[in-house]
Structure formats: structure tokens, C-alpha cells
N, C-alpha and C positions, 0 to 999 in steps of 0.2 A: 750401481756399486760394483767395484770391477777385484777391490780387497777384503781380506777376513781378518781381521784383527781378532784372534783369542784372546783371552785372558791369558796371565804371564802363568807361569808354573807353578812361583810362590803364591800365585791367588789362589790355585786350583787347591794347592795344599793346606792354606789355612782353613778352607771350606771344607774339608775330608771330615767325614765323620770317625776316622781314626783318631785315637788320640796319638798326641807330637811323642816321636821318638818309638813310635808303634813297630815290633818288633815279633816273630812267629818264632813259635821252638818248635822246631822239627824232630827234637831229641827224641822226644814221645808221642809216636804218632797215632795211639792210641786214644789221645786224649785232644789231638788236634781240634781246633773250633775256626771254625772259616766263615763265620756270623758276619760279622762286621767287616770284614774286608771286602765278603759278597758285594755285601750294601754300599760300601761304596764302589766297590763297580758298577753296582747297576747306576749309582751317582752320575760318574761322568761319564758312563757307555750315551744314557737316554737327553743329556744336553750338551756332546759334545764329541762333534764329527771329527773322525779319524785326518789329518793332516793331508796325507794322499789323496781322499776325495775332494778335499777342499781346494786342490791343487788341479784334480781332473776337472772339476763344474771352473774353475778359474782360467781352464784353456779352453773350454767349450766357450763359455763367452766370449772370450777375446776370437774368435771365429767366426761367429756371427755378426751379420749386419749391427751395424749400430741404430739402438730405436727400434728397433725389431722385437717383434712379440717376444719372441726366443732370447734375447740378447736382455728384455726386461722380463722373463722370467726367472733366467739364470739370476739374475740380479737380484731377485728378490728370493732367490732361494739363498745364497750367500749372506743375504741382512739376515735372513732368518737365522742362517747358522752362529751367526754375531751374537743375534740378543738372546737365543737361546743358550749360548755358554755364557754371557756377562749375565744372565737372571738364572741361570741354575734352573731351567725351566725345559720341559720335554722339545724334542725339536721337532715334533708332530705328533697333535693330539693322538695319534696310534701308535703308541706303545709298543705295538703286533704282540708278536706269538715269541715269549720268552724263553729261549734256546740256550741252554751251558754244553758246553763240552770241557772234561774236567780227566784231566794226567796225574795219576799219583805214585807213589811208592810204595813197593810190598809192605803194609800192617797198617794201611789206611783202610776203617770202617768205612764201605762206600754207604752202608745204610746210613750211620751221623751224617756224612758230608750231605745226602742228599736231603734230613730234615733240614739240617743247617742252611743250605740253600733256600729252601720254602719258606723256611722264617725271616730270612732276606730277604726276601719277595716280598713274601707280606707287609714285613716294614717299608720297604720301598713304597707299595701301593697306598698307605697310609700316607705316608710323604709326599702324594700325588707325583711321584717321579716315575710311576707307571701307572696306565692307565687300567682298569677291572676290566681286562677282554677275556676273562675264562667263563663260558657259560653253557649249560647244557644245551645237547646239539639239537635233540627237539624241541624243548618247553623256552629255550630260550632264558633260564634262570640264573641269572648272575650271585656267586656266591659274593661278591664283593672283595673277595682278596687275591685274585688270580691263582687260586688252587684248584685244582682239581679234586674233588675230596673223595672221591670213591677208589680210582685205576690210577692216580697220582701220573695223569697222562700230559699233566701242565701245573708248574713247566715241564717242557724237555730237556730229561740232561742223560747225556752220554758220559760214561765213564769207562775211564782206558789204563789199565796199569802199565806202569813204564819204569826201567831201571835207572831212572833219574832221581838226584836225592830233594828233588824239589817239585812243586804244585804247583800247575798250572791250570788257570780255571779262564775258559775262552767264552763271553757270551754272544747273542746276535741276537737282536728286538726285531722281527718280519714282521713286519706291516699285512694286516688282511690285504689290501689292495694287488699289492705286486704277488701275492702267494696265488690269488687267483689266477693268476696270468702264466702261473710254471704250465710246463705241456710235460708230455712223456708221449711218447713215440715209438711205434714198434715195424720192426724196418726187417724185411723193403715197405715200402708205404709207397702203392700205383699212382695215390694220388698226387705224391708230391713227385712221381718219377724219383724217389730217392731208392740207391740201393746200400748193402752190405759195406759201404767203404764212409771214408772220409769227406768224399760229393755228396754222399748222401747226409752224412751226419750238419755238414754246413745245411742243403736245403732245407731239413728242418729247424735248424735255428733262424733261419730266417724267414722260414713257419708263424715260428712262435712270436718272433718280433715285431711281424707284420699285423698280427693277430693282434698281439698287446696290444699296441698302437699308443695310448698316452695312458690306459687304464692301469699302469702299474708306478704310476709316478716318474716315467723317465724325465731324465736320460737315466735309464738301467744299468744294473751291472747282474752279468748272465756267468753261473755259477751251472756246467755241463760235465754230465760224467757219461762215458762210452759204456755199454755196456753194464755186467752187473746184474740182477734181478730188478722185478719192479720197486723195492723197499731198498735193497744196496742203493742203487743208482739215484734215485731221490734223495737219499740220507747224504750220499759223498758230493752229489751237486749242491747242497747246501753249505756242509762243510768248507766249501772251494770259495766260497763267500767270503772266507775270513782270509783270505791271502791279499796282501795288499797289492793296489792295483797297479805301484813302480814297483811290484816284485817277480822276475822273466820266469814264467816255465821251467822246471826242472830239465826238458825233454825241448830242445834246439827246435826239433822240428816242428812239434806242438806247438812252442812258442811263437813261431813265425803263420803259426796258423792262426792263432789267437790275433796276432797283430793284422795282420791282413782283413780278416772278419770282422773286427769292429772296424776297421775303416769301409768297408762294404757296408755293413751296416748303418753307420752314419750317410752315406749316401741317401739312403732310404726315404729321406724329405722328412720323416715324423716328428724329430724334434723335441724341445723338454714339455712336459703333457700331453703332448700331442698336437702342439699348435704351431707344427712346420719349423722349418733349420734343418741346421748341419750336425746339433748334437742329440743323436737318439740311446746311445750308449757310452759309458765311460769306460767300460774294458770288458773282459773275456775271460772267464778260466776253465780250462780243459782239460780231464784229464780222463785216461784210457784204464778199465778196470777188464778184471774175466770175465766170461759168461758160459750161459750152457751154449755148446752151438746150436741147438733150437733154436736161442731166442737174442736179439740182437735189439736192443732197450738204448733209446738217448734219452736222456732223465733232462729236465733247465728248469733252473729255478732261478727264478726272475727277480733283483733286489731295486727296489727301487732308488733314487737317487741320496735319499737319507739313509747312508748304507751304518749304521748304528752297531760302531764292533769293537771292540777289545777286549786283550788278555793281562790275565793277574798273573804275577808270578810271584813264587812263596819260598823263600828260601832262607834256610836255616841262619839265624842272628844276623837279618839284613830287614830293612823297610819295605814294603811293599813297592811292588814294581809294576805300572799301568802301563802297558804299551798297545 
């Protein structure tokens, strides 16, 4: 299978758990409720791949041999992304690790926004549209509803005030597999011969890539922040996730490093799982934050190829907006 056929738009919408004609008042944002709009983004974040990727795994195949391990896994990751938007069903039973990032305007209660969130969650996981991966990190104890119920450490949600009269709520579902495969890096690094620059910052992604090897679901998409502490530069490489993959660098020259690296990296023989080709990655995002001069930190976090993302936008006497 070489096409994705989604469902049309109007299907997507008659299956919303909004009801028709669903509409936010921003007037009062005091009493804002972001319940049910959550919930359906978690709807179509968790069965249905963002367009862009669907378009990168669709050039990855057409590259590979034909008949080829690589060229019939690609293949079977695109059927999957089919039937999992035509059955409204997870596009991999891993769920991951449920990530918001969430933009409001002055006189938004972030404490509501983020119960309202949880309650989202939990309805979702009811719905089986995620799957129960919140469990104590010793005992192993699954509450059953992807909460967190002590440190409310899950989900993850970030919150950012912004002088925009409108709500944006961005999620990302990280799969355990590809999370295990992030590195972090503290440079110079003898082993990799990598120093203080930009030769080095490459060595090490091509560290971590070689290392992945199929264990993160590739073909990946690598999510790198320069610099930063160990906790900045982890948090902004994940962030970088959510840029779509035909969207160029702000930074010309970055951009052109981004493009170059993943074509060096598809060289690399590895392949979608790991089972050889020409596509080990679908793209690259990069970008350059401060640091102490001490300390010289390259953060990657690793997405696998069900890169599971979109944003809600909420704006005063309009419908929801899923992009």
C-alpha cells in the first residue's frame, strides 16, 4: 500500500464528541470549561496522524526497493494509519506518556484548566482512546485512569500565559519505546571526539541514532535542543516535536543543517524498525537555546514514527479549530 486515504472532514466531524454548532465564550474567562473539547482532541490526536507525516512515511517508501522488508513495512504502517482513522481506534496500542502544552490569556484559572484536563483524560481512557500507562514507578500499580494521584506528575501539562485573546492547547502521546531511546549529552564527549560546536552537536545525534537502531519505532523524528540545563533542554527537545515536519527552521542556517543531517542519517542503512533501507528518519528539529558556560548539554528526544500531535485552538464565538 503506497496511499492513505483518511476519512473526509465531514466524517471526522459527525464523530466529535462536541455537539453541532459547538461554540467557546471567551467573554468570561473565569468560568472557561475546556472538558470536552480536551476530549476530543485526545479523539483524533490518538487515531489520527497528522497529514505531514503521512506524506513523509509515503516518500520513505516510494525510495525503497520494491518488496523490500522496508518498502513492506512502510506499507503496513500506512494501512495501519487507514484503519485506525476509519475505526476511530488507537494507532498503537501505546498510548505513551500524555503531554499538553497549553497558551492562555490573563484571567485564565490554570488550576481549572488543569483539573479539566484530568477529567478529559480519564474520560478518554474510559473510551479506551488511551491506553492506562500511569503506574507507580516502583510497585508497578496501575491506577487505571492515567492519573497521577499524588504529585499530578501525569499527565504533563505545561502552561504559558500569552497576550493572545485566544486558547491553545497542543498535545503529544510519547510512546515508552522511542522515550527510552532520548540521550542527553554533555560535551565535549572524548568518546565521541565531539567538541563545543556544531561537529560536535551532529556526532552526537548520530550517537543516539545509531544507538536507537529500530528500538524506538523508526523511521524517527528527532526533536534537539543546544544547550539549556539538563531539564530546559529535555522539555524544549520535546516541544520541537510538535513542529511540523514541511515547516523550514526559523534560522536559515539551522535549517540547512536539519536538512543535510537527516539525509546523513538515512544513509545509515537502519531503516523503518530496524530491518535495513534508506528511511531511518523522517526529519530533524533544531534549535539553539543559553547555557551556563560550564555546561554545554545536547538534549534528543526521539519520536517514533506514530508521531501522534495536534493543536486546539479556542477562540471567542467560533468552533473549534483541530490543526
Amino acid at each position: 500500500m503506497t496511499e492513505c486515504q483518511l476519512s473526509s472532514q465531514e466524517t471526522v466531524e459527525s464523530l466529535s464528541v462536541l455537539p453541532k454548532d459547538w461554540q467557546v465564550d471567551l467573554r468570561d474567562l473565569a468560568s472557561l470549561d475546556i472538558t470536552l473539547s480536551t476530549l476530543e482532541l485526545i479523539r483524533r490526536t490518538t487515531s489520527r496522524l497528522p497529514q505531514d507525516v503521512i506524506d513523509a512515511l509515503a516518500r520513505g517508501h516510494a525510495k525503497e526497493a520494491q518488496a523490500s522488508r522496508a518498502a513492506n513495512t512502510l506499507g503496513t504502517m500506512l494501512e495501519n494509519v487507514t484503519l485506525a482513522d476509519h475505526h476511530v481506534a488507537p494507532l498503537c496500542q501505546d498510548t505513551g506518556t500524555v503531554i499538553f502544552w497549553v497558551r492562555h490569556p490573563f484571567g485564565v484559572s490554570q488550576r481549572a484548566l488543569k483539573q479539566q484536563i484530568r477529567q478529559a483524560v480519564v474520560e478518554a481512557t474510559k473510551r479506551s482512546w488511551l491506553r492506562p500507562n500511569c503506574v507507580a514507578a516502583l510497585s508497578g500499580k496501575n491506577a487505571g485512569n492515567n492519573l497521577d494521584p499524588f504529585h499530578e506528575g501525569h499527565p504533563v501539562i505545561h502552561f504559558e500565559e500569552w497576550d493572545q485573546a485566544e486558547v491553545e492547547v497542543s498535545i503529544m502521546l510519547k510512546g515508552g519505546g522511542c522515550e527510552n531511546v532520548g540521550a542527553q549529552y554533555r560535551l565535549p564527549e572524548a568518546s565521541l571526539g565531539a567538541g563545543r560546536d556544531l561537529k560536535g552537536v551532529r556526532k552526537c545525534i548520530i550517537d543516539a541514532v545509531v544507538k536507537a537502531q529500530g528500538q524506538g519505532c523508526s523511521p524517527g523524528i528527532l526533536g534537539v535542543a543546544i544547550g539549556g540545563d539538563r531539564v530546559t533542554g529535555y522539555e524544549k527537545s520535546k516541544e520541537l516535536l510538535l513542529r511540523r515536519l514541511d515547516a523550514p527552521n526559523p534560522d536559515p542556517g539551522m535549517d540547512a543543517f536539519e536538512k543535510a543531517l537527516a539525509e546523513d542519517l538515512n544513509t545509515l542503512g537502519i531503516g523503518p524498525m530496524g530491518y535495513g533501507g534508506r528511511t531511518t528518519v523522517l526529519g530533524v528539529a533544531v534549535e539553539e537555546m543559553f547555557r551556563h558556560p560550564a555546561s554545554f548539554y545536547v538534549s534528543i528526544s526521539y519520536m517514533c514514527w506514530s508521531s501522534r500531535r495536534m493543536t486546539l485552538r479556542l477562540q471567542n464565538a467560533r468552533p473549534a479549530i483541530f490543526e
